[in-house]
C-alpha positions as CSV (number, residue, x, y, z in Angstrom):
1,X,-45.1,86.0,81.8
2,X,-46.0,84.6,78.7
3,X,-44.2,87.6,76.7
4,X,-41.1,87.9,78.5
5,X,-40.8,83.9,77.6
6,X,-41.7,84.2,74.2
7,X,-39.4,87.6,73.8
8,X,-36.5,85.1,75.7
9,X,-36.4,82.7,73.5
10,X,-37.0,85.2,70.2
11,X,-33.6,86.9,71.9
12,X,-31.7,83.4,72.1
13,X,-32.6,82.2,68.7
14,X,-31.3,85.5,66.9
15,X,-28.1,84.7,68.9
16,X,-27.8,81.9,68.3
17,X,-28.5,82.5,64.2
18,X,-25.8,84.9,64.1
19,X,-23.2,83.4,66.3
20,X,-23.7,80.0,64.0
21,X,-24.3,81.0,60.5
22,X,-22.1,83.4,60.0
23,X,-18.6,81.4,61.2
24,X,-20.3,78.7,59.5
25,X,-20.6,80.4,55.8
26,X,-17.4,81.9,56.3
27,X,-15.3,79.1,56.7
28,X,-13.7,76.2,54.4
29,X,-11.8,72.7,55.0
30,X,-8.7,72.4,53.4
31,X,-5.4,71.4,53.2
32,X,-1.7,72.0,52.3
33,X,0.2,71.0,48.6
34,X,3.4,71.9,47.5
35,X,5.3,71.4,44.5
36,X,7.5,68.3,44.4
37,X,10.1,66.7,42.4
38,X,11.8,63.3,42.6
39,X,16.1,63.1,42.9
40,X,16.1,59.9,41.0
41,X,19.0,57.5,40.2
42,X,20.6,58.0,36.7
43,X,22.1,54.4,36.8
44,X,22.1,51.2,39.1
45,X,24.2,50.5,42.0
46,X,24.6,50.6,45.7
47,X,24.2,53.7,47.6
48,X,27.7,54.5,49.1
49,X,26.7,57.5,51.2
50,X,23.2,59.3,51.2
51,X,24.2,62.9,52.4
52,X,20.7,64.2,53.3
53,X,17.6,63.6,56.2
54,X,14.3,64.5,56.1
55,X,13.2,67.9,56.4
56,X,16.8,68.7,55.7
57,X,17.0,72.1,53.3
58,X,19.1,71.6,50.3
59,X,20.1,74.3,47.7
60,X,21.1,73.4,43.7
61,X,24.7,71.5,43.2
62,X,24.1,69.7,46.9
63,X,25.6,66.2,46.4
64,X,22.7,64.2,48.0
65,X,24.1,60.2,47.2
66,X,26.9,59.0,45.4
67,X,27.1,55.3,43.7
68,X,29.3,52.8,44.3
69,X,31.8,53.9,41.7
70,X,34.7,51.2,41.4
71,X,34.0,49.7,38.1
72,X,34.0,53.0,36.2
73,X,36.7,54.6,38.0
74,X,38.8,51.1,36.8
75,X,36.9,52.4,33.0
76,X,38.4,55.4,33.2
77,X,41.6,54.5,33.9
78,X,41.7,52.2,31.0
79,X,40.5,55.0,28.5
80,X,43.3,56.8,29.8
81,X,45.7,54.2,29.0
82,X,44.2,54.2,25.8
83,X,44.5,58.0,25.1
84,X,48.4,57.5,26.0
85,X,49.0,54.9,23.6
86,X,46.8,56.6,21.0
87,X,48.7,60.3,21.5
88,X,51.5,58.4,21.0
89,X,51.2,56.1,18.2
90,X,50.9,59.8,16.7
91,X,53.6,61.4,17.5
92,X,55.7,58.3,16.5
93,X,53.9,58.6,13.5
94,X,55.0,62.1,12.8
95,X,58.7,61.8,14.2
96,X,58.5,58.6,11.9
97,X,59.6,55.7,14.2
98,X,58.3,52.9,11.8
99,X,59.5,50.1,14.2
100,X,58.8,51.3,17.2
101,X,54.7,52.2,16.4
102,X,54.2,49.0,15.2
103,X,55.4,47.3,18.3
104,X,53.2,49.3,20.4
105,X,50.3,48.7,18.3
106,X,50.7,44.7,18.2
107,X,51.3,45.2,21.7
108,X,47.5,47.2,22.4
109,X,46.0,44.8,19.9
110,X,46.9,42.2,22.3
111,X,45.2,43.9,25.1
112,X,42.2,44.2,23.4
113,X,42.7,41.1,22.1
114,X,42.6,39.7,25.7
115,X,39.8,42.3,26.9
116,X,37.6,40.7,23.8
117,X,38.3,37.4,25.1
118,X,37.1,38.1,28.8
119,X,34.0,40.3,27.4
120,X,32.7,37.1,25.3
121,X,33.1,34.7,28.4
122,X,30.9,37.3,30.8
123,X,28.7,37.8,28.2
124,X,28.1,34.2,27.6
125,X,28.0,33.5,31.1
126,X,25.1,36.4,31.9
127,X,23.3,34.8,28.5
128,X,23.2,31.8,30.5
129,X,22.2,33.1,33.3
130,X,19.5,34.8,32.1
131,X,17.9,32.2,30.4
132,X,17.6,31.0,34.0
133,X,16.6,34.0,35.5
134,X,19.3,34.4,37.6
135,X,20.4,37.6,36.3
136,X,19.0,41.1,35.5
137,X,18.4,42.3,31.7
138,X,20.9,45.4,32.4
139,X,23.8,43.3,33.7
140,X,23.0,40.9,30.3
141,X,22.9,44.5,28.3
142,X,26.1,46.1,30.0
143,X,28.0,42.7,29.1
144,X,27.0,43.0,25.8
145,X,28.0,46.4,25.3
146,X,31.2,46.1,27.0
147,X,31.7,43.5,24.1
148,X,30.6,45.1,21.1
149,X,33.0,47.9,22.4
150,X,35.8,45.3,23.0
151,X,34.9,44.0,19.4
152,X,35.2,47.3,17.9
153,X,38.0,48.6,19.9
154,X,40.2,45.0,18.3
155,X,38.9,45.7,14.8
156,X,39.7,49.3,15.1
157,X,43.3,48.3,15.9
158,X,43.8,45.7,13.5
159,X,42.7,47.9,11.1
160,X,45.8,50.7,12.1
161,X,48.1,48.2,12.1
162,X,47.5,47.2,8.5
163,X,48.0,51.0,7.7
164,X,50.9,51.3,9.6
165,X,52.7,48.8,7.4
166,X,51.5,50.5,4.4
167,X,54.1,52.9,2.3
168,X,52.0,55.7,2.3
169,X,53.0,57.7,5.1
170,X,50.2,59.8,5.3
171,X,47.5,57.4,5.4
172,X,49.2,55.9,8.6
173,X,49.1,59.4,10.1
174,X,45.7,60.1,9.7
175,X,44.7,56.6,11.1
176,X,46.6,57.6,14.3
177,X,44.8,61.0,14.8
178,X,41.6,59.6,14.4
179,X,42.7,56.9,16.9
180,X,43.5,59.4,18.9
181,X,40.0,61.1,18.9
182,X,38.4,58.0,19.2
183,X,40.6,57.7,22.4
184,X,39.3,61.0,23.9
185,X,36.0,60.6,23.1
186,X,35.8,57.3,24.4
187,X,37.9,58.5,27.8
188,X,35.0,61.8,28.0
189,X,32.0,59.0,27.9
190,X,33.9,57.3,31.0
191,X,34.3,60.4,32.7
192,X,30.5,60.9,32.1
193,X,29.7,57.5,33.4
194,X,31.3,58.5,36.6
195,X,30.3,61.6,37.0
196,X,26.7,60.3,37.0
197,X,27.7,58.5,39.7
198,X,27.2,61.5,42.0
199,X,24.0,62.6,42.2
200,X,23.6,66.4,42.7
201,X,20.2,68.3,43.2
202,X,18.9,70.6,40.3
203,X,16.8,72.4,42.4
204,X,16.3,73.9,45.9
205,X,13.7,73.0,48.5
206,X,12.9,71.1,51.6
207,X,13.7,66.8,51.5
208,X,10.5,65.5,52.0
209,X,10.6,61.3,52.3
210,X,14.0,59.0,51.9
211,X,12.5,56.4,49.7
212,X,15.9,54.3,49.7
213,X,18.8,54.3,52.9
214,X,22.6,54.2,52.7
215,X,23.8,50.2,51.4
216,X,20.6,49.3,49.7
217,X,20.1,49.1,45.6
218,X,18.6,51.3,42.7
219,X,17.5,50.9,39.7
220,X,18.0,53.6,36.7
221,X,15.3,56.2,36.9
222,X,14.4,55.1,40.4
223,X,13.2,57.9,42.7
224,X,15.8,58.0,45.8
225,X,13.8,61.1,47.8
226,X,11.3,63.7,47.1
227,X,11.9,67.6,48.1
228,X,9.6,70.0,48.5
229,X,9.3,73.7,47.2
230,X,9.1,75.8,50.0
231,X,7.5,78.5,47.7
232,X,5.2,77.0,46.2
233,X,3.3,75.8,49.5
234,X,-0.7,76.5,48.9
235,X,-3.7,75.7,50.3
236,X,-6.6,74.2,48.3
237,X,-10.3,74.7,49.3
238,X,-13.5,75.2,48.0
239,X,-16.3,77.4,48.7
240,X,-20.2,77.6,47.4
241,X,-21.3,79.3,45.1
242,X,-23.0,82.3,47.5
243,X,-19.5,83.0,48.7
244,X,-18.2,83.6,45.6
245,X,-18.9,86.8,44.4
246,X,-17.3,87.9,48.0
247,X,-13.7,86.6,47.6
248,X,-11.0,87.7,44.9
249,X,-7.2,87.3,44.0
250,X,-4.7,88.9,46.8
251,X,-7.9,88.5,49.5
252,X,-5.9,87.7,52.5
253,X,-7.5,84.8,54.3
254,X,-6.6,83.1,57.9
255,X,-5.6,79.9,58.2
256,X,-5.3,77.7,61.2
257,X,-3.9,74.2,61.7
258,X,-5.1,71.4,64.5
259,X,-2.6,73.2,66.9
260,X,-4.8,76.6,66.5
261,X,-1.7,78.2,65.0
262,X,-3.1,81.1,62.9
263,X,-1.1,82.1,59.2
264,X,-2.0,84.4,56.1
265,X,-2.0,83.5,52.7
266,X,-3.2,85.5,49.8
267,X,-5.8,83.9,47.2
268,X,-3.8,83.3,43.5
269,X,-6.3,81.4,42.2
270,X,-10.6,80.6,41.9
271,X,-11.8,78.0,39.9
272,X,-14.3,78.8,37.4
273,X,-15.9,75.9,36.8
274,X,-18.0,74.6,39.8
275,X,-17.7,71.0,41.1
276,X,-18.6,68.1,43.6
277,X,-16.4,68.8,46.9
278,X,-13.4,65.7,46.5
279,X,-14.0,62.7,49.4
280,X,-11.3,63.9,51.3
281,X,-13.3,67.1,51.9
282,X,-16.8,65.1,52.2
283,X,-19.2,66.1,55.4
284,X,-23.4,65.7,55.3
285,X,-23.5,69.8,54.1
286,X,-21.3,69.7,51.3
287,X,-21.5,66.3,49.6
288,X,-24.3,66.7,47.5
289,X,-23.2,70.5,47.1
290,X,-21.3,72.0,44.1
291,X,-18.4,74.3,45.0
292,X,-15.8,76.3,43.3
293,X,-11.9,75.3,43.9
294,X,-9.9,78.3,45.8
295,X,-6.0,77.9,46.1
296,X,-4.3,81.1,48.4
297,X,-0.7,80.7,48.5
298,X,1.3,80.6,51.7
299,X,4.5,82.2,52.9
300,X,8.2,79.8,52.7
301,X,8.0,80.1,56.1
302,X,4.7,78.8,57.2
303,X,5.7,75.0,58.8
304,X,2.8,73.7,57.2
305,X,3.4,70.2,55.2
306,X,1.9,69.0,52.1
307,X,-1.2,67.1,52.8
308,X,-2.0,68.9,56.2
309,X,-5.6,69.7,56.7
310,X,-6.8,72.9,57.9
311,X,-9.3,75.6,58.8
312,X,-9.5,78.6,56.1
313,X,-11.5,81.1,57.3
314,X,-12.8,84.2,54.3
């Protein structure tokens, strides 16, 4: 009786041993990471339409938000304006209508004359402001470029006009032209500034989190939403030092989330220097253990999400 006992229980603990161990030295915690990148805002303003959701695919050139755009739509239009007259100061020049060039130049220096004016009272009144805090350091900086431009724009001018009165013809002509390119090249910097005002992705992928929503405010260079690259989804785990010698790159190992759902990935990458498991990995048996890092990549298609934990079995 005693044998049959003793050769019982001899026959449940070598079941036990190799229903336990085994699993248990072939299997890993880990969890999902993909490769992210920020859409972020190029310049401040309100968001006038955000285009995207969560989880939403996108694919490179997607307009995702576009800016409130008003005042440099009104910029643009004013360079414009400013090309005209400029193109054809010119061709006065060349057809040589004395009279009627100097008119129209008296007639921009005005303008600017008047835009100067009304740049130095909003700049002094955001100077003010900001002494009191009432104001942010971009609006005091925009108000101060928009005057330094005014400034230059009236100097510019005044400085044509004393060339257009001048008897050499030629002098007067090549004023104009480069009037004219300053013009252009002030009219391209406004079509810039507006452009930026769409935002477009450079990149494909998955949107991950909508940081900001549709009427609220950015900053310059804040992030708006995060995507995700599908392709580059991974899982990270790490395994002791006895498994090692039993696993290489392109090993296919299974994977399998909370909902039991079982996936593939292939093994790209083993660390080489070993290392304390990280806390979000801790448990009693590996804590005081040092492991080797293990990423396997997974397909586009595998539903998993960055910072998902999982099973990895070798």
């Amino acid at each position: 009786m005693n044998f049959i006992v003793r050769t019982l229980s001899l026959c449940v603990f070598f079941w036990l041993t190799s229903c336990s161990e085994e699993p248990a030295n072939r299997h890993a915690n880990g969890y999902v990471e993909a490769v992210q990148f920020y859409i972020s805002a190029p310049q401040a303003g309100w968001i006038n339409q955000l285009n995207v959701t969560e989880g939403q695919p996108i694919s490179e050139g997607d307009i995702v938000v576009t800016l409130d755009d008003e005042s440099q739509r009104l910029a643009v239009s004013q360079a414009q304006a400013q090309v005209a007259v400029a193109q054809q100061q010119a061709l006065d020049l060349g057809q040589g209508a004395r009279s009627e060039e100097i008119a129209s130049t008296e007639y921009l220096l005005k303008s600017q004359q008047a835009t100067l004016e009304e740049s130095r009272l909003a700049l002094e009144r955001q100077k003010e402001l900001l002494a009191k805090n009432l104001t942010a350091k971009s609006d005091f900086d925009e108000a101060d470029a928009r005057y330094s431009v005014a400034k230059a724009q009236v100097e510019q001018t005044r400085q044509q006009l004393k060339l257009l009165k001048l008897p050499a013809r030629e002098h007067q002509l090549e004023a104009a032209r480069n009037t004219e390119k300053s013009a252009e090249q002030a009219l391209a910097q406004q079509q810039w500034q507006l452009q930026q005002r769409t935002i477009i992705s450079r990149n494909s992928g998955i949107v991950d989190t909508l940081f900001y929503r549709q009427g609220e405010y950015v900053s310059p260079g804040t992030p708006i939403l995060s995507v995700i690259r599908p392709e580059s989804t991974k899982v990270r785990f790490y395994v002791s030092q006895a498994l090692l010698s039993e696993i290489s790159p392109g090993q296919a190992v299974k994977i399998i989330n909370d909902n039991n759902d079982q996936r593939q990935a292939a093994i790209t990458y083993i660390g080489r220097q070993p290392e304390f498991a990280p806390p979000v990995l801790y448990s009693n048996q590996s804590r005081a253990e040092l492991v080797y890092l293990v990423e396997a990549t997974l397909t586009p298609a595998s539903g998993l999400r960055p910072g998902q934990p999982v099973d990895v079995y070798l």
